[in-house]
N, C-alpha and C positions, 0 to 999 in steps of 0.2 A: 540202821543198816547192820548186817550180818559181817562180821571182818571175817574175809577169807586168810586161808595158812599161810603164812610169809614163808617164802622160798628163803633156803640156805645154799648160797653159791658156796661155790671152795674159794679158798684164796685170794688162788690167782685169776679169778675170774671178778671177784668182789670189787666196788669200786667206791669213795666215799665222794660225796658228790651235792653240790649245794645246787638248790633250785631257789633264784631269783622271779618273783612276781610282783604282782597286784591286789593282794586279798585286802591285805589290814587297813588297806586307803580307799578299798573299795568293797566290801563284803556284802555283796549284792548279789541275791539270786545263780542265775546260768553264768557270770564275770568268774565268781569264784573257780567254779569247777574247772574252765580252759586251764588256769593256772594250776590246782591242786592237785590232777589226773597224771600229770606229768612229777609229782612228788610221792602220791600215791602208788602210781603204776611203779616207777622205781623202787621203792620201799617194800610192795609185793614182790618183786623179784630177787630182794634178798640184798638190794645196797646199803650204805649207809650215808643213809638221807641227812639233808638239813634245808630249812626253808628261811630264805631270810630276805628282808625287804627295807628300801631307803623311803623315807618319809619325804624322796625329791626323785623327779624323774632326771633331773643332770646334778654333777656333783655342785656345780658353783649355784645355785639356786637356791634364792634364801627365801622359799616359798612353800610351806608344807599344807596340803590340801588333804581331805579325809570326808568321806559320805557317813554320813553320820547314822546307823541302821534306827537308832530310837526316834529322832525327830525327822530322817528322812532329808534331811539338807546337807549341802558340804559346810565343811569349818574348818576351823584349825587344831583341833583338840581330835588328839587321837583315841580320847578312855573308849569311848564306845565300838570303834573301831578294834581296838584291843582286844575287849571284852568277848567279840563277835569271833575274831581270829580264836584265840583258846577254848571255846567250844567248837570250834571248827573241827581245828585238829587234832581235841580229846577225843572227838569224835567217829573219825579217822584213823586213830593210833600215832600220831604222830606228836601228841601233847605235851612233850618236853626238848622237840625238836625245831624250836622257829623263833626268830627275834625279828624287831625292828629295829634301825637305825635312826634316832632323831638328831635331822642336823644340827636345829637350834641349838639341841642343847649336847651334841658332840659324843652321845652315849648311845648303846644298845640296852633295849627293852625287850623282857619276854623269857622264857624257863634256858634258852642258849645264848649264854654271856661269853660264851667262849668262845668270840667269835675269830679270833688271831688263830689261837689251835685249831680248828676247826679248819680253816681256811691256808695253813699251814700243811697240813696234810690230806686236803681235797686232792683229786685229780683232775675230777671235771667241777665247773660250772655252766650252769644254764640261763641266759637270760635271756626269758619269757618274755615276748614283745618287748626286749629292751627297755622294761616301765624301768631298768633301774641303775643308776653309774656304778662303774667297777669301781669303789675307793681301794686305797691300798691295800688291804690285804688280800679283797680277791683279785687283785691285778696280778698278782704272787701264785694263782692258781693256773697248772701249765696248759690244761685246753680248756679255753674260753669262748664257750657257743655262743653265737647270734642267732635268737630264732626270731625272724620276720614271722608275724601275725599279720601286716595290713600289707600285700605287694604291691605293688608299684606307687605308692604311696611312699613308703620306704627308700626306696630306689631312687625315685623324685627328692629328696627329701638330702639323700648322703648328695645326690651331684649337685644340688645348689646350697646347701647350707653346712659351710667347714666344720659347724658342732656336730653336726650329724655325724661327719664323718670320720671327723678325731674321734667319735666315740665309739666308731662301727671297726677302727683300728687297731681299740684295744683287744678284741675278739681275735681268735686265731682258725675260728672255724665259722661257715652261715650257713644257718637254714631256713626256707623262706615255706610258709602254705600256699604260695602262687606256686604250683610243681610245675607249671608250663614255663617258666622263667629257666628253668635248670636243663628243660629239653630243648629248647627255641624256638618253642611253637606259642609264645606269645610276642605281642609287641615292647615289652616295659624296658627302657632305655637301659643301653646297659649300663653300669654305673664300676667297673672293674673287680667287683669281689665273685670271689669262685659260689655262687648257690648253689647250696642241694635242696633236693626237694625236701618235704616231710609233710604232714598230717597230724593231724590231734589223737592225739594217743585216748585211749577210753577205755577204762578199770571195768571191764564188762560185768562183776560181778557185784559193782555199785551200782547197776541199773536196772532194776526188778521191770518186766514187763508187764503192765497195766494189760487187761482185759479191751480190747476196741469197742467202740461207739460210734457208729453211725452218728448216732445224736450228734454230737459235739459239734464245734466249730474248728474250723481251719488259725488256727492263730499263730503271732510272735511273738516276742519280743525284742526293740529296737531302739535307736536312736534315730530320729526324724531327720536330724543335720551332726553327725560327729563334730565336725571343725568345717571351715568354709572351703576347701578344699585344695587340692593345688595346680599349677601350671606350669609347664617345661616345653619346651621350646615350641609356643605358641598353640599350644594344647591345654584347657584346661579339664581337669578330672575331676566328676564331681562324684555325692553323697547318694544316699537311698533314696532322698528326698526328689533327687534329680531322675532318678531311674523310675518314680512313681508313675507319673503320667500317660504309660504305658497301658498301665494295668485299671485305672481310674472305675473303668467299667466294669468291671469283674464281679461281682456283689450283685448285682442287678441281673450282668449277660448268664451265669453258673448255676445261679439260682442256689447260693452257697452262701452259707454267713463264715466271714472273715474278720478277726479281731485281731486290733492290734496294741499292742502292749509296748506303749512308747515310757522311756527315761523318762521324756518331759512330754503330757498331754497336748501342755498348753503351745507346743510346738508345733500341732499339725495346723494344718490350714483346714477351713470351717468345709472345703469344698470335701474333704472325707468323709464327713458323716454324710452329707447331703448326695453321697456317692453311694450308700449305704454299707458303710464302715463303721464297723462298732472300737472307737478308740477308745483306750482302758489305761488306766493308770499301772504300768508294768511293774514300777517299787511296791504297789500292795497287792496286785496280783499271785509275784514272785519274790517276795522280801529276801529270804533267804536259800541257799543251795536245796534244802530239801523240799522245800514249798514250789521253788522252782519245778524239780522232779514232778509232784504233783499235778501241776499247771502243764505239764507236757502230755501226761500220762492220761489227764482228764480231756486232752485235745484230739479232733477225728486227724487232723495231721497238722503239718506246720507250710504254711504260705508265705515267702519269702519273697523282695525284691533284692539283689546286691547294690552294693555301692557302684555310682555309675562308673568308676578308673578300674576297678575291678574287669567291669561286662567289656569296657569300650579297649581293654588292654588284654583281655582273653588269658589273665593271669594261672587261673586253675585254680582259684583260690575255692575252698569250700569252709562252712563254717563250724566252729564250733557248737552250736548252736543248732546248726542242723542236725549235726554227729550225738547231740543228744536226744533229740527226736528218736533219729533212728534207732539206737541205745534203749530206748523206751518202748519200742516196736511201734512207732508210728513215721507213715511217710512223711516225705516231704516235697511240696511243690516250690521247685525254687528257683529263680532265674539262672541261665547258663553266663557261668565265668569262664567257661572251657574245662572245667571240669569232668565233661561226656569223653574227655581224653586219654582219661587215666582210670575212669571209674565208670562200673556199667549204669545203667540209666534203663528206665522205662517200669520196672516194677519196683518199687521202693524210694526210689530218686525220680522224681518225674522233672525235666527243667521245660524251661521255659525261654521262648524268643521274643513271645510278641503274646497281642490279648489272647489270639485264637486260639495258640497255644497253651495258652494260661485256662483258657474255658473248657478245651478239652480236659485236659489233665486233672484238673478240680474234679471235672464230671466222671474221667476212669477213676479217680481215687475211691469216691462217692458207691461207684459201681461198684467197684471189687475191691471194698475195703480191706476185708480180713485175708485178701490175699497179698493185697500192698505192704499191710502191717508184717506179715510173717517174712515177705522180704525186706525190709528196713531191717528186724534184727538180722536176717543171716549176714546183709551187704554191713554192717559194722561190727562184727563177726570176724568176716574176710580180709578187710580192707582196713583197719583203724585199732585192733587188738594193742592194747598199752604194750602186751611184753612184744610185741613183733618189732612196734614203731619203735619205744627206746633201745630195744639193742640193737636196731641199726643203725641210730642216731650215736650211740655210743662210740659205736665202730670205725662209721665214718667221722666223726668228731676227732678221735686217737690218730685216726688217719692223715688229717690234715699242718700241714705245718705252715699256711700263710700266717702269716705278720711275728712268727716267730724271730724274738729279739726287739718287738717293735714296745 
């Protein structure tokens, strides 16, 4: 990759700023990037960035889990995961910018040991899908983002389970990717915290656009079942898996080949292939961030179902995942979250309600590829630009004064 010129803010516009993810536990392919873009894009506009991550998604948890990129399994041994992060972010320019926290053994790992300083004179922190507990020092940091990645999941999640919620308190600001949640045009319970909307920020000049191909297949990358799902008041919300059934047909009715690129093959059920679904091993498909790229770039578009809480809660949630399609000039057919609310639709974004709609859509994309593809890049261009989304996430974030003193 080509690093573009880092902007030079003045001053008073400069901001030092820690971004909390998921890489070093998980340094998988298209995972990476949702987290990175958001460290990346800041860092292009001239902050001063730091990335850093707990080896536990809650503070009291004596459980350290890690994907292990050489053997492809989780364990508990971080070296490979390490190893993967520090070319990551050499990679990036960010190589002496990022530690982990191990709780076991009660230290930080990685080229920024300084992490008390550091976090001493932050302003902002961000924590990305909350994968990670504020321990004390960044608790000491005066605006502290929630950014909801999975809506009303989320939302479910603070009103029935007190952890959640003591942990969603320590935050003094939230931003959720359901943008329907923040206007009230979805259903997801409210659960009392003030949401803003937001979107995935995307470093447009980390996404070289691939030549289109007819050829190619419609593919993804996915988890068959995330977690078993959840239920709130007598509602249960489920996975991808549940939202499948829909579309079962699709392969046969389109006359389109569709691949899908699952976490775990051995997940799907036997009736996919037999549907005419080509299911692929997504870990060696897309091992890691740039292979991933590839794997996007080498696709005629990308074919999606959402998570059924998602569709059935009309959240707006759109994916990361898709936003790299698009980023790569290739469309995307992808089930409607309510997403058609906030973002245009029909050239570049095609969604989807039902099979017919799914059959169509396949079939315009097919038709007029290379005009689909040229709008995917302008529509995240527009709509998803890293410096537009973070400095308004900044702004509003400064803005906010909930749980101040909490």
């Amino acid at each position: 990759m080509t690093e573009a010129p880092w902007a030079h803010l003045p001053p008073s516009e400069k901001r030092r700023i820690v971004v909390l993810g998921y890489i070093i536990r998980m340094p998988l392919g298209a995972l990476v990037w949702h987290y990175l873009q958001f460290a990346m894009g800041l860092a292009r506009m001239g902050h001063d960035v730091y990335y850093l991550e707990d080896s536990c998604f809650f503070e009291d948890d004596d459980a350290s889990w890690f994907y292990d990129p050489v053997s492809r399994t989780m364990g508990t041994s971080a070296t490979n995961g390490l190893q993967a992060a520090k070319e990551i972010f050499e990679r990036v320019g960010l190589g002496e910018r990022w530690a982990l926290y191990q709780s076991r053994e009660s230290e930080w790992v990685g080229p920024a040991l300084n992490v008390r300083e550091i976090c001493a004179s932050a302003d902002i922190v961000m924590n990305v899908s909350v994968a990670n507990p504020l321990r004390g020092p960044l608790r000491q940091i005066p605006v502290r983002a929630f950014i909801d990645t999975d809506p009303l999941f989320t939302q479910v999640r603070i009103l029935t389970n007190p952890i959640r919620k003591n942990q969603a308190l320590q935050h003094t600001c939230f931003f959720t990717l359901g943008e329907n949640i923040a206007s009230g045009k979805s259903t997801v319970p409210p659960d009392g915290f003030p949401w803003k909307p937001l979107r995935q920020p995307m470093v447009l000049d980390a996404w070289p656009v691939g030549r289109p191909s007819r050829e190619s297949s419609f593919t993804t990358l996915m988890a068959w079942d995330s977690f078993a799902g959840e239920e709130y008041d007598g509602r249960v919300y489920g996975m991808k898996s549940d939202s499948f059934e829909t579309v079962l047909e699709l392969p046969a009715k389109s006359g389109q080949r569709f691949e899908l690129g699952l976490f775990d093959p051995s997940s799907a059920p036997p009736l996919l292939k037999d549907k005419g679904w080509f299911v692929v091993d997504g870990k060696q498909r897309a091992p890691d961030p740039w292979r991933f790229q590839d794997y996007v770039r080498d696709s005629k578009a990308e074919f999606s179902v959402a998570k059924q809480g998602y569709v059935a809660s009309r959240c707006g949630w759109f994916s990361d995942r898709s936003a790299a399609y698009l980023a790569s000039g290739r469309p995307v057919l992808i089930q409607e979250t309510g997403f058609s609310e906030w973002l245009p639709t029909g050239l570049g974004i095609v969604p989807f309600t039902n099979l017919s709609e799914a059959i169509a859509g396949a079939r315009d994309i097919d038709a007029r590829h290379e005009l689909h593809c040229r709008a995917a890049r302008g529509l995240i261009e527009e709509h998803f630009d890293s410096t537009t989304v973070l400095t308004a996430l900044i702004e509003r974030a400064e803005e906010s004064t909930f749980g101040a003193g909490i």
